[in-house]
MMTF fields as JSON, N, C-alpha, C and O atoms, coordinates in Angstrom:
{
  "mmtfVersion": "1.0.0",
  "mmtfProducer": "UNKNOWN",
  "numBonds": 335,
  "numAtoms": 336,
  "numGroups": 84,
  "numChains": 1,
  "numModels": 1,
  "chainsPerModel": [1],
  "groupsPerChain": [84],
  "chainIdList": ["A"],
  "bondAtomList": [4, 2, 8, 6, 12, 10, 16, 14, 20, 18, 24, 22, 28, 26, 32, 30, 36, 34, 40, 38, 44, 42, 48, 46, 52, 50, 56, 54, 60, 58, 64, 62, 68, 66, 72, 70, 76, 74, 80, 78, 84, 82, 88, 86, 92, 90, 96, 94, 100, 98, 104, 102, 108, 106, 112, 110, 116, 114, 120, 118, 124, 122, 128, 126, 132, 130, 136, 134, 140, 138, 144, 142, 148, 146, 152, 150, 156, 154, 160, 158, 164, 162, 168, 166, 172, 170, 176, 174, 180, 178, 184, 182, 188, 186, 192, 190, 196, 194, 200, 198, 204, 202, 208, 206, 212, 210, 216, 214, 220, 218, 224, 222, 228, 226, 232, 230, 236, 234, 240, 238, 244, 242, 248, 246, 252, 250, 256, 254, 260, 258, 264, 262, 268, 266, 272, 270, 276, 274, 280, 278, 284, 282, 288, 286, 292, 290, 296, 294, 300, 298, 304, 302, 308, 306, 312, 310, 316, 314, 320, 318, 324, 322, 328, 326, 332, 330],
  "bondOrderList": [1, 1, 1, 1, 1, 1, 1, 1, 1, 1, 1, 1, 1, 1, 1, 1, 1, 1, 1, 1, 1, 1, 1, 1, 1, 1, 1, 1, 1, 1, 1, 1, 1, 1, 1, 1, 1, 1, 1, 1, 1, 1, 1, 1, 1, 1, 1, 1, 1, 1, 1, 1, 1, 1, 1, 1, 1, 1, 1, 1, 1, 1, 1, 1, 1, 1, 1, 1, 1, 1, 1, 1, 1, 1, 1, 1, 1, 1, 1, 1, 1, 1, 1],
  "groupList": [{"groupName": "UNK", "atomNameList": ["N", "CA", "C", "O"], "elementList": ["N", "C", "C", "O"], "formalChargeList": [0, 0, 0, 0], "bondAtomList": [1, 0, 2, 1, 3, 2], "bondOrderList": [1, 1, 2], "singleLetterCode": "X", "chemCompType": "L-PEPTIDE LINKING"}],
  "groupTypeList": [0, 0, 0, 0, 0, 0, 0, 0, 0, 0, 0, 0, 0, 0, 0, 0, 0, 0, 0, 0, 0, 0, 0, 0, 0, 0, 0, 0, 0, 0, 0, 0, 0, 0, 0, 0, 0, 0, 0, 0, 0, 0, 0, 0, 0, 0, 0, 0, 0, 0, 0, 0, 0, 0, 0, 0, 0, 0, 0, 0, 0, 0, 0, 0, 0, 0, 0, 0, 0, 0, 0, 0, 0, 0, 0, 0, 0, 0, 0, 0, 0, 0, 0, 0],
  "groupIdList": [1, 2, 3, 4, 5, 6, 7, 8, 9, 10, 11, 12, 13, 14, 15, 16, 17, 18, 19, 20, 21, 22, 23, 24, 25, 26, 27, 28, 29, 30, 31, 32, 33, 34, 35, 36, 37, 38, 39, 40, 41, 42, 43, 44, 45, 46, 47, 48, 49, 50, 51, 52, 53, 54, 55, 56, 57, 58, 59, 60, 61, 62, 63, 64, 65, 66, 67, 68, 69, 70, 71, 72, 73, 74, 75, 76, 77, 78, 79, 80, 81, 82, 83, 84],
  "secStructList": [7, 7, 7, 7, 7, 7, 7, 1, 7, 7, 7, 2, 2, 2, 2, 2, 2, 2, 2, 2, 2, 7, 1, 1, 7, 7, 7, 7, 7, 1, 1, 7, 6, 6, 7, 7, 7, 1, 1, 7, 7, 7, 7, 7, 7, 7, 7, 7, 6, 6, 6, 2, 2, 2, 2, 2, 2, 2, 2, 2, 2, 1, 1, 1, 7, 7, 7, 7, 7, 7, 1, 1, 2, 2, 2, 2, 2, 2, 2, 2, 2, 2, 2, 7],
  "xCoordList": [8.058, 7.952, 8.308, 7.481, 9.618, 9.598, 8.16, 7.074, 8.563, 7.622, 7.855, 9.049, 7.489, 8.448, 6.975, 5.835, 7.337, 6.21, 6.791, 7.997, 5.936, 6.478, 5.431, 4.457, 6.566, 5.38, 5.965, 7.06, 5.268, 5.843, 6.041, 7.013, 5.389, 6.089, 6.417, 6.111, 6.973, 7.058, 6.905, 7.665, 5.781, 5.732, 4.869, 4.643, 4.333, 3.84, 2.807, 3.083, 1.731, 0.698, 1.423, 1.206, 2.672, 3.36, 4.127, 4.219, 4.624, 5.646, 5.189, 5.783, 3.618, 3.051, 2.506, 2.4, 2.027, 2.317, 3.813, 4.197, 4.256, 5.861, 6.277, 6.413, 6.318, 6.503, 5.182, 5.487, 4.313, 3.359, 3.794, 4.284, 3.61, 4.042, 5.397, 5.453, 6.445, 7.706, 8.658, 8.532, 9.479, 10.55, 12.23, 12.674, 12.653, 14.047, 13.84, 14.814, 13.381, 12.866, 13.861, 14.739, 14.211, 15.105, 14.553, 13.38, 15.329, 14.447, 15.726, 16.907, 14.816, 15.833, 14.978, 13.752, 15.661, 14.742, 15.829, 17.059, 15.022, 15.396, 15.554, 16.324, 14.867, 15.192, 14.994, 14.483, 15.95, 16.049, 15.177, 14.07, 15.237, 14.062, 13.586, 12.57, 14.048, 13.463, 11.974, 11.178, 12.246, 11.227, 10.081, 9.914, 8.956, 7.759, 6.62, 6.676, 5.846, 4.673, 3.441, 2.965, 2.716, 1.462, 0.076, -0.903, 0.133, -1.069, -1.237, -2.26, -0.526, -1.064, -2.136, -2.086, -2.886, -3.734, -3.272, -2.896, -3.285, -3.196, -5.071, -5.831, -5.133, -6.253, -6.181, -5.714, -6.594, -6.973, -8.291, -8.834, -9.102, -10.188, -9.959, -8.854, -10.977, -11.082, -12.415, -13.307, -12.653, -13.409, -13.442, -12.429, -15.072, -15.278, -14.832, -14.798, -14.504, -13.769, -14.552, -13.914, -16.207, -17.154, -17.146, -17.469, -16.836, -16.537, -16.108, -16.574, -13.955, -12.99, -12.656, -11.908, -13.129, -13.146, -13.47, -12.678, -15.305, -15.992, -14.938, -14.657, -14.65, -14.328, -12.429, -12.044, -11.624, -11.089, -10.819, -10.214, -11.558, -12.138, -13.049, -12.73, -14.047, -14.026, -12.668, -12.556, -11.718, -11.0, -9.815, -8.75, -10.106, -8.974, -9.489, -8.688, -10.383, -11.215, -11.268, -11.149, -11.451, -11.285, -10.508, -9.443, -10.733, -10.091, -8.602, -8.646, -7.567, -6.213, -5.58, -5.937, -4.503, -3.484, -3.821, -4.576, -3.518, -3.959, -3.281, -3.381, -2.03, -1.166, -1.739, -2.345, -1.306, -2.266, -1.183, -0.73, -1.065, 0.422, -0.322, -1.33, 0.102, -0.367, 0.857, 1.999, 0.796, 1.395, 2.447, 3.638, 2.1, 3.113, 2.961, 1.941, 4.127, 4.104, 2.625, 1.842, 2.464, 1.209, -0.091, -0.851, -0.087, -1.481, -1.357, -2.454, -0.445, -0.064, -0.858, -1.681, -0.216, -0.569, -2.119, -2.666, -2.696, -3.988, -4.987, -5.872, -4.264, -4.914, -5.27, -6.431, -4.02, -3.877, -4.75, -5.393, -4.657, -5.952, -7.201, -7.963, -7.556, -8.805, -9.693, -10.847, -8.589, -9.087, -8.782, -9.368, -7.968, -7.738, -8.968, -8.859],
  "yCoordList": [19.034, 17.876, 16.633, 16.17, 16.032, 14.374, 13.402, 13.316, 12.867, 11.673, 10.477, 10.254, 9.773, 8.127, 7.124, 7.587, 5.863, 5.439, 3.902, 3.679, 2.903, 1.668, 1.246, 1.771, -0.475, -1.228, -2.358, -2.418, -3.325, -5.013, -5.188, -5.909, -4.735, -4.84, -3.755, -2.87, -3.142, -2.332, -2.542, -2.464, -2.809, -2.709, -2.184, -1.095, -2.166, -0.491, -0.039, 1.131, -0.321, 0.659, 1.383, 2.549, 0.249, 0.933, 2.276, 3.375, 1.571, 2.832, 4.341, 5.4, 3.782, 5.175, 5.7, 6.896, 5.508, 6.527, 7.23, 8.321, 6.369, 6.804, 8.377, 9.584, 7.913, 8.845, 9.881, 10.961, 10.038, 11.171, 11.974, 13.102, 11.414, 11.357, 11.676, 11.865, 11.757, 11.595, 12.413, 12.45, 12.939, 13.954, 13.229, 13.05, 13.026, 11.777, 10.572, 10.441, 9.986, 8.533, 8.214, 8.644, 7.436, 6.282, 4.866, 4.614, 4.036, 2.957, 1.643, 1.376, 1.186, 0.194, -1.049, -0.944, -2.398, -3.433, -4.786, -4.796, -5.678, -7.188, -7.913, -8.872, -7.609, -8.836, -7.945, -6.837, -9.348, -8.394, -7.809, -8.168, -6.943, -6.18, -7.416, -7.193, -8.489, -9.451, -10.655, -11.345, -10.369, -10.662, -10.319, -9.209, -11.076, -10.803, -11.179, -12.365, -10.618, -11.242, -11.241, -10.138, -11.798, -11.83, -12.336, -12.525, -12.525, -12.903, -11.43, -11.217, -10.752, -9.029, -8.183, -8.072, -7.711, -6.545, -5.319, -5.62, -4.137, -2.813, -1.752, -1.591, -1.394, -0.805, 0.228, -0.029, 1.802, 3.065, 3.57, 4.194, 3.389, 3.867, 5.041, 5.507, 5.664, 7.197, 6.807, 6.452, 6.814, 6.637, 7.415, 7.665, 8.101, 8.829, 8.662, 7.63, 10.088, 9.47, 8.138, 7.309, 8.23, 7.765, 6.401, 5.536, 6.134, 4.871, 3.898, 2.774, 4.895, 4.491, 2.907, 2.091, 2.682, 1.755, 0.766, -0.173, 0.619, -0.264, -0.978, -2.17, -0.18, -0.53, -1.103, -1.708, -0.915, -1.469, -2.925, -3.866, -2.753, -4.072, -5.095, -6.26, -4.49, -5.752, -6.152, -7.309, -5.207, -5.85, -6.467, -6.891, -6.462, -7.102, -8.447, -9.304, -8.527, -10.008, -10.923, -12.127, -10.462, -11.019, -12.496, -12.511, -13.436, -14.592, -14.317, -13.619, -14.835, -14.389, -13.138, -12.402, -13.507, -12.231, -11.174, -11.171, -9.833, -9.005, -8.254, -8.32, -6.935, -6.129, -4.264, -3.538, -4.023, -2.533, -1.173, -0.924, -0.727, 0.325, 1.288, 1.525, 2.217, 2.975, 4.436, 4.062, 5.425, 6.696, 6.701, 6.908, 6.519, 6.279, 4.902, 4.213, 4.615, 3.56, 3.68, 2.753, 5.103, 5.249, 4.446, 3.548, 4.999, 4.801, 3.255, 2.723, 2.48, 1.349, 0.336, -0.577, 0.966, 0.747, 0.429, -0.601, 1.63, 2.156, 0.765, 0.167, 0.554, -0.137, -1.169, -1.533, -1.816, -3.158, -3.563, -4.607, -2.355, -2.138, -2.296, -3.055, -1.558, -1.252, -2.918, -3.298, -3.562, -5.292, -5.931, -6.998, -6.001, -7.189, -7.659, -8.677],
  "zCoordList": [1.431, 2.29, 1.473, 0.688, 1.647, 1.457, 1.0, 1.573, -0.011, -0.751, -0.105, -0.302, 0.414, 0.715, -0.288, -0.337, -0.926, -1.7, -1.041, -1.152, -0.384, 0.141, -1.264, -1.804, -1.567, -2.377, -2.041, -1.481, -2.364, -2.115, -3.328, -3.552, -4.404, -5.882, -6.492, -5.694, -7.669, -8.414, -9.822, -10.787, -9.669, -11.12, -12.134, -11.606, -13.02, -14.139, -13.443, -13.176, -12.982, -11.821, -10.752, -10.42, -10.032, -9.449, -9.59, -9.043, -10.63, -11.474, -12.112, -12.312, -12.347, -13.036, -11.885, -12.156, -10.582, -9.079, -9.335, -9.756, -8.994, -8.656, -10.078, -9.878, -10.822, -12.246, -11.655, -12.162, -11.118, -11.433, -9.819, -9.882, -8.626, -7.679, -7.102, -5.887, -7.788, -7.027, -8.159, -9.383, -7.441, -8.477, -7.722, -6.588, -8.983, -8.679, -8.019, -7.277, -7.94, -6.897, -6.666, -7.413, -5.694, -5.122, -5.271, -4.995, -5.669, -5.538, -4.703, -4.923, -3.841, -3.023, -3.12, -3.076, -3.269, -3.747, -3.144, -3.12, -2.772, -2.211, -3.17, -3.116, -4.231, -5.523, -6.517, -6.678, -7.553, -9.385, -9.777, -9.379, -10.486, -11.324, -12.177, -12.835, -12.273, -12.821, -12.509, -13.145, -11.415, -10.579, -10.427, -9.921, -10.778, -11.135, -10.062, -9.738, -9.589, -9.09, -9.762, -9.495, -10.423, -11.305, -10.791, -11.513, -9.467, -8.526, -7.755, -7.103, -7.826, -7.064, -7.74, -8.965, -7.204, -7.783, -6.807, -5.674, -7.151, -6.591, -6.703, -7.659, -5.619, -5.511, -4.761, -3.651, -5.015, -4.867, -4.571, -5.483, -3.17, -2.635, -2.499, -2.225, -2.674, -1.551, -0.865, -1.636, 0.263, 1.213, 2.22, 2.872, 2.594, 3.403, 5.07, 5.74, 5.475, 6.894, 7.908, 8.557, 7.811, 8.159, 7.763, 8.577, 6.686, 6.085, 6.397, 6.58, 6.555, 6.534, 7.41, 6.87, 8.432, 9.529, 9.222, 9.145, 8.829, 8.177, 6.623, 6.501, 5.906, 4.611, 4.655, 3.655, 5.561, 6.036, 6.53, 6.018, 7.837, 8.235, 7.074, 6.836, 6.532, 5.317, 4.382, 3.977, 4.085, 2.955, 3.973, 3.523, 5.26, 5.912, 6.636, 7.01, 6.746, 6.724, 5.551, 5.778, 4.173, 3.262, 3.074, 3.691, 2.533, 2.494, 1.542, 0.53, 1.926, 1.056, 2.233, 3.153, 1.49, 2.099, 1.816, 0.844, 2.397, 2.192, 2.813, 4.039, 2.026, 2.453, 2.696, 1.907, 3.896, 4.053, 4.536, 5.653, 3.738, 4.528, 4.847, 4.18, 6.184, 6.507, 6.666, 6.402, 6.911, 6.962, 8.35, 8.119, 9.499, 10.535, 11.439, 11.426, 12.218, 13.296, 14.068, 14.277, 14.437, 15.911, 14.619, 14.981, 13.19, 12.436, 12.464, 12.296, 12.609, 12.331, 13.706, 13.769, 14.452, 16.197, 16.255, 16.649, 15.74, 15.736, 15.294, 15.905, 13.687, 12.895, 13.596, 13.786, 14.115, 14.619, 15.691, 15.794, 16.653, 17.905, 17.537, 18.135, 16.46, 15.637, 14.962, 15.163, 14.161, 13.803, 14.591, 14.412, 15.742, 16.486, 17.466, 18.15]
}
């Protein structure tokens, strides 16, 4: 089964998913590899299915932007139904 890995940045947290995760990567990008963002953090929960909703909804209330990818369009749909 196909890997697909979305990021808004790529860079070394990124990259060491990608390297453990992915066999030949593709990588397609909007700007230089020069390009830095240094105000991002990356974060890896595992959270119980029971959880999942609650712990969500707090980090999407949170003050600041806050980017959330999900697995398909419908989970996407879902989400959006779910905080709005």
């Amino acid at each position: 089964m196909p890997k697909l890995l979305f990021s808004a940045t790529l860079d070394k947290d990124v990259n060491t998913l990608v390297k453990r995760y992915l066999v030949d990567p593709v990588t397609h990008s909007t700007a230089p590899p020069s390009a830095a963002v240094m105000t991002m953090d990356h974060h890896l929960m595992l959270v119980s299915p029971r959880d999942k909703h609650d712990v969500t909804a707090s980090i999407a209330n949170r003050e600041g932007r806050t980017l959330m990818f999900v697995r398909t369009k419908h989970g996407a749909d879902r989400l959006a139904k779910q905080l709005g």
